[in-house]
KEZAKE-919287 format. One record per atom (N, C-alpha, C): residue in one letter; z, x, y. Coordinates in steps of 0.1 Angstrom, whole numbers, plus 5000, padded with zeros to 4 digits. Layout:
AZXY ...
This chain:
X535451724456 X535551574458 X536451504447 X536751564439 X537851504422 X538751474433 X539451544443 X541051484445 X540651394447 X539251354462 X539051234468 X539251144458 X538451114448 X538451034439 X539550954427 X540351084437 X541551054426 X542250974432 X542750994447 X543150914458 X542850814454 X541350744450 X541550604459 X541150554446 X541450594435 X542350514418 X543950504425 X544150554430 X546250524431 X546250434441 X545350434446 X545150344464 X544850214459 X543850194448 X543750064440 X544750034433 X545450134424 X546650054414 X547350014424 X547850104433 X549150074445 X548949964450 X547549914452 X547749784458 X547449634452 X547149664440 X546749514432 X547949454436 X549349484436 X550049384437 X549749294452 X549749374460 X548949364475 X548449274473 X547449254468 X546149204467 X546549074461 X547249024451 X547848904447 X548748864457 X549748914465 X550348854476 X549548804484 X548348884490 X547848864499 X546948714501 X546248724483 X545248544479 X546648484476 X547648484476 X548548384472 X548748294491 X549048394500 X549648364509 X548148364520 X546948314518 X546448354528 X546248224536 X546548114530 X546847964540 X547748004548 X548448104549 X549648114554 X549348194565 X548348284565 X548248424575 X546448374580 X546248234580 X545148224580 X544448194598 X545548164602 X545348184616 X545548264624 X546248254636 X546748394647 X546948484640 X546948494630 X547848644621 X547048654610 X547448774604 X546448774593 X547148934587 X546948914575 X547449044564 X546649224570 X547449294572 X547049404572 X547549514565 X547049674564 X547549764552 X548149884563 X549149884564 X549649994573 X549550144565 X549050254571 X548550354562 X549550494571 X550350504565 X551250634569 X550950744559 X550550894567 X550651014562 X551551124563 X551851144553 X553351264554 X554251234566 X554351084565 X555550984575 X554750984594 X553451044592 X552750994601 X552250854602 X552250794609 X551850614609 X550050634614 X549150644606 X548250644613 X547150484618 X547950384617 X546850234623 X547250214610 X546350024610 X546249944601 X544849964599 X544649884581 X543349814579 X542949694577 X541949664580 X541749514577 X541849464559 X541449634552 X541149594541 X541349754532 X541249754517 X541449854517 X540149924512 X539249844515 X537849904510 X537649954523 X537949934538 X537449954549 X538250084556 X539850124546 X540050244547 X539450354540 X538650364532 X537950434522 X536950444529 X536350324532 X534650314540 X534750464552 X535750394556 X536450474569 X536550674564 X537150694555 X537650804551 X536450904546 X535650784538 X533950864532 X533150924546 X533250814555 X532450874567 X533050974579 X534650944579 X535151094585 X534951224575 X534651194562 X534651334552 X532951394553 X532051254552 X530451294555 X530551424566 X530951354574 X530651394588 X531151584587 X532751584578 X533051724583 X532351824570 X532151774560 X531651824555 X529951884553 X529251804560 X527951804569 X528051964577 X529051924583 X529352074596 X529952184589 X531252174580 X531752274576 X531952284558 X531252194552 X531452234539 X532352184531 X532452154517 X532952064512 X534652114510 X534852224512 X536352244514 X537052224523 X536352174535 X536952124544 X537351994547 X536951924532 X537151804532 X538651754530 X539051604539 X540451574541 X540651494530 X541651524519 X541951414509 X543851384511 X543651284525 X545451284524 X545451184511 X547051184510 X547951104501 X548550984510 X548350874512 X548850804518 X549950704512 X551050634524 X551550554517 X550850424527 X550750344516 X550350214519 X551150104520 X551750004529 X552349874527 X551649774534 X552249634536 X551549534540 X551849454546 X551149444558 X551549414576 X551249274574 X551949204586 X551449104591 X551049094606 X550249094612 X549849114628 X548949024637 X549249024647 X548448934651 X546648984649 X545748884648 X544548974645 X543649024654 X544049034672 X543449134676 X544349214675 X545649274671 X546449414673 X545549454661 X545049404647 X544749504636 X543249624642 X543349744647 X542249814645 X540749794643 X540149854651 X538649824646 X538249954638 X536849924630 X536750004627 X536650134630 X536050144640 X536250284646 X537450344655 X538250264656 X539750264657 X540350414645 X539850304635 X540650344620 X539950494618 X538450504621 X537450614614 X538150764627 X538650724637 X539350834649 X540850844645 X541750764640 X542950784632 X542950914621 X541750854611 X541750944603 X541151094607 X540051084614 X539851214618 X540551264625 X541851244632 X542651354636 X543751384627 X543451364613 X544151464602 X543251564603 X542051624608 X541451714602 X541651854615 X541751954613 X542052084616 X540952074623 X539052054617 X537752094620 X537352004632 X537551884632 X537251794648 X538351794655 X537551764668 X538551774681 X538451624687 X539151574698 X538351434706 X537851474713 X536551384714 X535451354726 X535251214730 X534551204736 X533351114741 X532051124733 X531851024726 X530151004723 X529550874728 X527650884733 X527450804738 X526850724719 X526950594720 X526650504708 X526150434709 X524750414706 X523150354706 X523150254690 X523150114693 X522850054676 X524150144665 X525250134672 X525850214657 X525750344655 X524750434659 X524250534657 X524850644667 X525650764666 X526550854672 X525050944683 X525050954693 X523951024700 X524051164706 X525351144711 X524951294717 X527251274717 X527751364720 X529351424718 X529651484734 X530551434741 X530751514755 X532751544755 X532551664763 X534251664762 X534951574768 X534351484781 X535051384792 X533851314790 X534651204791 X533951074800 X533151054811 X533751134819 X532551234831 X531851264829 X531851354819 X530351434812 X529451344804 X529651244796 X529251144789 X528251044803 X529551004812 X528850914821 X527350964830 X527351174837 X526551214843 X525451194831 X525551234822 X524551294815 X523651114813 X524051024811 X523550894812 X522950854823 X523250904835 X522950874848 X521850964849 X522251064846 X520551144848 X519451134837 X519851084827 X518751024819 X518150884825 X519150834828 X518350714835 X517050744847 X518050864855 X517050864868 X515950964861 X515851024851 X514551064846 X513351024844 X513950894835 X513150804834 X512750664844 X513050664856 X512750544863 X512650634874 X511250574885 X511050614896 X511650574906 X511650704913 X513150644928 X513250524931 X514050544937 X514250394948 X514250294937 X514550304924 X514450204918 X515950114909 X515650004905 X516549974896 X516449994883 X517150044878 X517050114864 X518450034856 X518050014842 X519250014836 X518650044820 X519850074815 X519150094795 X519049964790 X517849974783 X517749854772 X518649854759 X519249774750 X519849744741 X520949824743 X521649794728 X523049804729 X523849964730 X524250004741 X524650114746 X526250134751 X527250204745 X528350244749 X528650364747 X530450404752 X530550554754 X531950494749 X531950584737 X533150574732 X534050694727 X535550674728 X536050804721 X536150844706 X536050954702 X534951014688 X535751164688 X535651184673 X535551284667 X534451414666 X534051544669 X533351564666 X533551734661 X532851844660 X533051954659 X532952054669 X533552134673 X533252204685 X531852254688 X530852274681 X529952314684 X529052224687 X529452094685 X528451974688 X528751914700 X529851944705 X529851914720 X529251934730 X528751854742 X527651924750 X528651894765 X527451994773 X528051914787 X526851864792 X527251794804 X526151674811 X524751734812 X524251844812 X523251944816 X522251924799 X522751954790 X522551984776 X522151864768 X523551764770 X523651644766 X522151584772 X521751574784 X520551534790 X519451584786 X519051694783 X517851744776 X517351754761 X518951714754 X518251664740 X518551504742 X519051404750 X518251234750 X517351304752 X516751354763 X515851414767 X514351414752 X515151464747 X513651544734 X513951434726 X515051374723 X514851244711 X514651074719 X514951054731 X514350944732 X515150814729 X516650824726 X517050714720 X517350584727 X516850564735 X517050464746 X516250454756 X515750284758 X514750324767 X515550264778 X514450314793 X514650254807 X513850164813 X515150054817 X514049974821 X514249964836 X512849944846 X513449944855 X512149874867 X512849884879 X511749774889 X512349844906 X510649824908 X510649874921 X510049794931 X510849744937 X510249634951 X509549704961 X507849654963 X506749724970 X506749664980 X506649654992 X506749565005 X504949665010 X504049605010 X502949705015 X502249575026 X501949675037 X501349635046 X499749655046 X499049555048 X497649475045 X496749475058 X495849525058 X495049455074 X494349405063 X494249295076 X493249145073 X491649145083 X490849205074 X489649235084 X488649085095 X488949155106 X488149055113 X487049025109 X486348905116 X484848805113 X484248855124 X482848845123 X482448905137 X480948695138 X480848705147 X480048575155 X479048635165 X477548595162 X476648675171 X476148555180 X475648515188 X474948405191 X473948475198 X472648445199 X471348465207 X471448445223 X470848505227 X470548595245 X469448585251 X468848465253 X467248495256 X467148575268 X468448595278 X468548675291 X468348835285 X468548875277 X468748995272 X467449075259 X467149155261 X466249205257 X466749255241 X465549255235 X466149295217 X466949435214 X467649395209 X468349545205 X469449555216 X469549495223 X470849475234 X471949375231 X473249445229 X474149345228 X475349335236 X475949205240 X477349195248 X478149135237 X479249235237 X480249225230 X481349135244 X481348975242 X482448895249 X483948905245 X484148965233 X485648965228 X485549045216 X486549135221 X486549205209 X487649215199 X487349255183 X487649195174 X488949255171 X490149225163 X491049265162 X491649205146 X492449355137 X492349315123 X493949235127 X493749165114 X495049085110 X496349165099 X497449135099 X498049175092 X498849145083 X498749115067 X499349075057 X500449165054 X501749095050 X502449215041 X503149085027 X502749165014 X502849155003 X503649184998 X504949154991 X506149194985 X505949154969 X505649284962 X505349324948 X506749404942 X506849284927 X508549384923 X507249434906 X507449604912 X506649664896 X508149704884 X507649664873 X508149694866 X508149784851 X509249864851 X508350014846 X509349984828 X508950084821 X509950104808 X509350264808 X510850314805 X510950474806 X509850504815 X509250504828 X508650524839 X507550484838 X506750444826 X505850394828 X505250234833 X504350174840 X504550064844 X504249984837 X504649854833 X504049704824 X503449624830 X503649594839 X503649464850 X503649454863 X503249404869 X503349374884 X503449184886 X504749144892 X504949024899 X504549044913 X504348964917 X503948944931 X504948804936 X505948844947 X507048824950 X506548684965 X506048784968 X505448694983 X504848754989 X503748674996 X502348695005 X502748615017 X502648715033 X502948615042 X501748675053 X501548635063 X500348695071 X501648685084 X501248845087 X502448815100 X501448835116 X500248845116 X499148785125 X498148805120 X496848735127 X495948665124 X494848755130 X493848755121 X492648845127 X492048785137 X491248805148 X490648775160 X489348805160 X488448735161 X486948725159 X486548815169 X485548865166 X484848955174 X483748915179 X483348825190 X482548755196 X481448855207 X480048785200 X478548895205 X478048845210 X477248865219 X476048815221 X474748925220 X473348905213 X472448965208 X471348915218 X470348985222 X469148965231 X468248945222 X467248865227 X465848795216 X464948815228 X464848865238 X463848875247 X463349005240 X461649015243 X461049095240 X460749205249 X461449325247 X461549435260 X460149485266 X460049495278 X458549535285 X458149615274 X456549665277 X455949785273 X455549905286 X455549825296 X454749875306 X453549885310 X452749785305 X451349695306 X451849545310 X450849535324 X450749435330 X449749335321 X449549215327 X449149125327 X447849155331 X447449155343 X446649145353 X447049045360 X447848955360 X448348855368 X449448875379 X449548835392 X450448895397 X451248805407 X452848795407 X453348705412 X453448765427 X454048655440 X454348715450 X455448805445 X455648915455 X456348985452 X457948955463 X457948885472 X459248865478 X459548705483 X460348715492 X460048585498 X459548615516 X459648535524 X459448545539 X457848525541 X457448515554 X456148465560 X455448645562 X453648635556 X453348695557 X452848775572 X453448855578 X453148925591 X451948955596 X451249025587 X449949065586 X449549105574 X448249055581 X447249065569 X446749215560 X445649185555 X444949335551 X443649365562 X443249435561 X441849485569 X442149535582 X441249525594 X441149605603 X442549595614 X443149675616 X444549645625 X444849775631 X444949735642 X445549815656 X444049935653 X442849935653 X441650035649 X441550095640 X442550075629 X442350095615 X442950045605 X442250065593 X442350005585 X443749985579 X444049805579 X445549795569 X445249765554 X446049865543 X445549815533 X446049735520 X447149655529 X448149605522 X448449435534 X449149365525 X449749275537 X451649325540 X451549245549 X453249265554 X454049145551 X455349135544 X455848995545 X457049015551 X457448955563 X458848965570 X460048855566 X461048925566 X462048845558 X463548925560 X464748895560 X465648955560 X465949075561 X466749205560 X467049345553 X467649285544 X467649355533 X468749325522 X467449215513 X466449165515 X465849035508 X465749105492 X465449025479 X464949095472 X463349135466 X463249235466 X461649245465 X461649285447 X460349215442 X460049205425 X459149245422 X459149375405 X457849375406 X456949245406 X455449285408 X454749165410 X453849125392 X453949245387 X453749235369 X454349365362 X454449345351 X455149405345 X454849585344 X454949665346 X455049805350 X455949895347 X455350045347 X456250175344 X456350245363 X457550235367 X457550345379 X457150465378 X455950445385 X455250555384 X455850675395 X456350625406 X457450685417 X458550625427 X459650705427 X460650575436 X461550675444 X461050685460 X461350715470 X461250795480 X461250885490 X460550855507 X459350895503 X458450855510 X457050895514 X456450885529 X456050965534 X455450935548 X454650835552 X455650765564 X455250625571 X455450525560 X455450525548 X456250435538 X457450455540 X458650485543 X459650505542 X460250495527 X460950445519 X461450415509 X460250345504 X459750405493 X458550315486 X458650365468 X458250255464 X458150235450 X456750205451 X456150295437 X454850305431 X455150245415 X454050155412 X454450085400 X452950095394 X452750135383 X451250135374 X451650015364 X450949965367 X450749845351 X450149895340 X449450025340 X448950075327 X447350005323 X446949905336 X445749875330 X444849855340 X444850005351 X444050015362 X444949985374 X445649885369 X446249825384 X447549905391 X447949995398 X448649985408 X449449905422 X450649885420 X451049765434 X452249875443 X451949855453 X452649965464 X453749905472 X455449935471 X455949815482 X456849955493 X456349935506 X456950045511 X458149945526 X458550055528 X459750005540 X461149985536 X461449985526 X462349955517 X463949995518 X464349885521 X466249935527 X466450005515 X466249975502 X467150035493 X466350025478 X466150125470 X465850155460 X466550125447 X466450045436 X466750005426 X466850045411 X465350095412 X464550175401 X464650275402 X463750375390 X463750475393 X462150555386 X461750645392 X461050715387 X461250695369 X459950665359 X460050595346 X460550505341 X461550435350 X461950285343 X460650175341 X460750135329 X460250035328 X460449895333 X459449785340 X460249735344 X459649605340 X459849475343 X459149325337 X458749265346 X457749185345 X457749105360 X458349045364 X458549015379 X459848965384 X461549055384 X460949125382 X462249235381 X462449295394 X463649295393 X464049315415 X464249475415 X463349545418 X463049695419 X463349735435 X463749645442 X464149755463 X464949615466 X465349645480 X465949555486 X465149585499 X464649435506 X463749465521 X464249555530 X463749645539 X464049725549 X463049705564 X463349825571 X462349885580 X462250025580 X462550105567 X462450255566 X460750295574 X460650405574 X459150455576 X458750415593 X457450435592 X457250385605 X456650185604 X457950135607 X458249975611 X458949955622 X458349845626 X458849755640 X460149625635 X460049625620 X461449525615 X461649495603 X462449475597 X462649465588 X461149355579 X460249435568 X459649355563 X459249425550 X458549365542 X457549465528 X456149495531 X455649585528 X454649635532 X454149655514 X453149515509 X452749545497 X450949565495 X450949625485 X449249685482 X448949675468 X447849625466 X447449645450 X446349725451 X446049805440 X445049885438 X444649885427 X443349915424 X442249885410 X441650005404 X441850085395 X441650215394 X441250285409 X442450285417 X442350405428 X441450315442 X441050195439 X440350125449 X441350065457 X441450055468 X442449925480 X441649795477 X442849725470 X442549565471 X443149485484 X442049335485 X442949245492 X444049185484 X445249215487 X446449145478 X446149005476 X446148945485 X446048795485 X444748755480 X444048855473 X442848825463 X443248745452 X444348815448 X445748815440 X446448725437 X447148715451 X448648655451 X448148585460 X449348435460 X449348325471 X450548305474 X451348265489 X452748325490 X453048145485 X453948145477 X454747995469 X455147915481 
């Protein structure tokens, strides 16, 4: 490092006079133009300086750098000749202008591409290609698909000096950002998600309908929200969620009930008993045609409806001899009621049924002369007079 040092004592004497031209005349160069140090080696012109401390600045950090890689005999100590420019002041050189000038005196660096974070040299590519993939796939490493991604803070790809062995390509260059991390990703993903909007359901009371029985009048249908969420990530992880817009693009539809409050039979009667049809009674109970009738008859339409006369379990439902179509009904509390002749059967063997409940339609099945009901009550196993009973309305 003596030559270095020696250099830039002759680079100071050589330029004091400089340096008095320069504060004499600088009202003069103090606009569009401005003083610069043109720096030629062995009649190579390598750029201007702004200053001559900023060619030194310049010359220490291309010498760091090769001496770092290859050792201190590889260090560049040109001889320069110095004179003093006048230029416009964007033609004068930037610094790193000046710092790639000088490094292509050296035998040990080649040109590249480096990417440059804050000042700081990051990674060395042979092309600009290889510089630009290797950034593109750092980015999509760090940001989830479909997303918008960009680097935070100050980030460029600039042309650089470096040593051949520090060169990468896009594959390499990526996996050490990769391990150091020098830049983060920021990025955002617009979520459009589709929402059902759960229906309301509406019951209203049924006295027609027995408990635990329900009519569903309309059935219910969900609604549908969609929500437009922008998430927003750094190096893939998430920070935030905005919520963009909420819109309902249809509307839920009530699901409308109806619930029974009537209290379902048991199959115990009353002991009370209504008529059981409509029409004029035909005949009576007791002695008829030389024997015994033990029921009365009521004549009325085919098709009329016939009811139980109290509330009852069918005890049986259908033909029987000289009953034709007959229903047997036990009330569970001695009583039996008997309706024969019957166009058409309703019930069935175990249905429960309530009083007033339409269990046949009138006939003339069995042996009948026309269409009528043929009904009987009975008292543990005894023949009653019905109309003990019942009185026709």
């Amino acid at each position: 490092m003596k030559k270095e040092m020696k250099f830039i004592s002759r680079c100071t004497v050589a330029l004091v006079g400089t340096a008095v031209f320069s504060s004499l005349g600088f009202s003069v160069f103090s606009g569009p133009f401005a003083l610069c140090y043109g720096i030629s080696v062995e009649g190579a012109d390598i750029g201007c300086a702004a200053s001559v401390q900023a060619y030194e600045n310049a010359l220490n950090d291309v010498n760091t750098k090769i001496v770092a890689d290859f050792g201190a005999d590889a260090a560049i100590n040109p001889e320069p000749n110095i004179s003093v420019r006048v230029l416009p002041r964007d033609e004068i050189p930037s610094e790193r202008e000046l710092y790639n000038n000088i490094a292509s005196l050296s035998e040990k660096l080649i040109p590249c591409y480096t990417i440059l974070h804050g000042g700081t040299e990051i990674a060395y590519f042979s092309s600009q290609d290889e510089a630009n993939q290797a950034v593109s796939s750092y980015v999509n490493a760090l940001s989830p698909e479909n997303s918008e991604a960009r680097l935070d803070g100050d980030f460029k790809i600039i042309s650089s000096y470096a040593a051949p062995s520090e060169i990468m390509n896009a594959q390499s260059g990526l996996e050490h950002m990769l391990s150091i991390r020098p830049l983060s990703v920021l990025s955002t993903v617009t979520e459009r998600i589709e929402e059902s909007i759960p229906f309301t359901e509406t019951v209203s009371n049924d006295a027609s309908m027995y408990m635990g029985e329900i009519v569903v009048d309309q059935e219910g249908e969900e609604g549908k929200k969609i929500t437009v969420t922008r998430v927003h990530y750094k190096d893939g992880e998430e920070l935030f969620r905005e919520l963009i817009s909420e819109t309902t693009d249809s509307e839920p539809v009530t699901r409308i009930v109806r619930a029974g409050t009537k209290t379902p039979p048991t199959g115990i009667g009353s002991g009370e008993f209504i008529f059981p049809t409509s029409g004029v009674i035909s005949s009576l109970s007791g002695e008829r045609w030389g024997r015994n009738h033990n029921g009365i008859d009521i004549a009325d339409k085919t098709g009329t409806d016939i009811m139980a006369a109290d509330e009852a379990s069918v005890k049986f439902a259908g033909i029987a001899s000289g009953f034709g179509n007959l229903v047997i009904l036990d009330h569970g509390n001695g009583y039996q009621t008997y309706y024969g002749h019957c166009d058409s059967l309703i019930v069935h063997t175990g249905d429960i049924v309530e009083k007033g409940a339409v269990i046949a339609k009138m006939g003339s099945t069995g042996n009948s002369t026309g269409p009528h009901l043929h009904f009987e009550i009975r008292k543990d196993g005894s023949i009653c007079n019905p109309l003990d009973y019942v009185s026709k309305p």
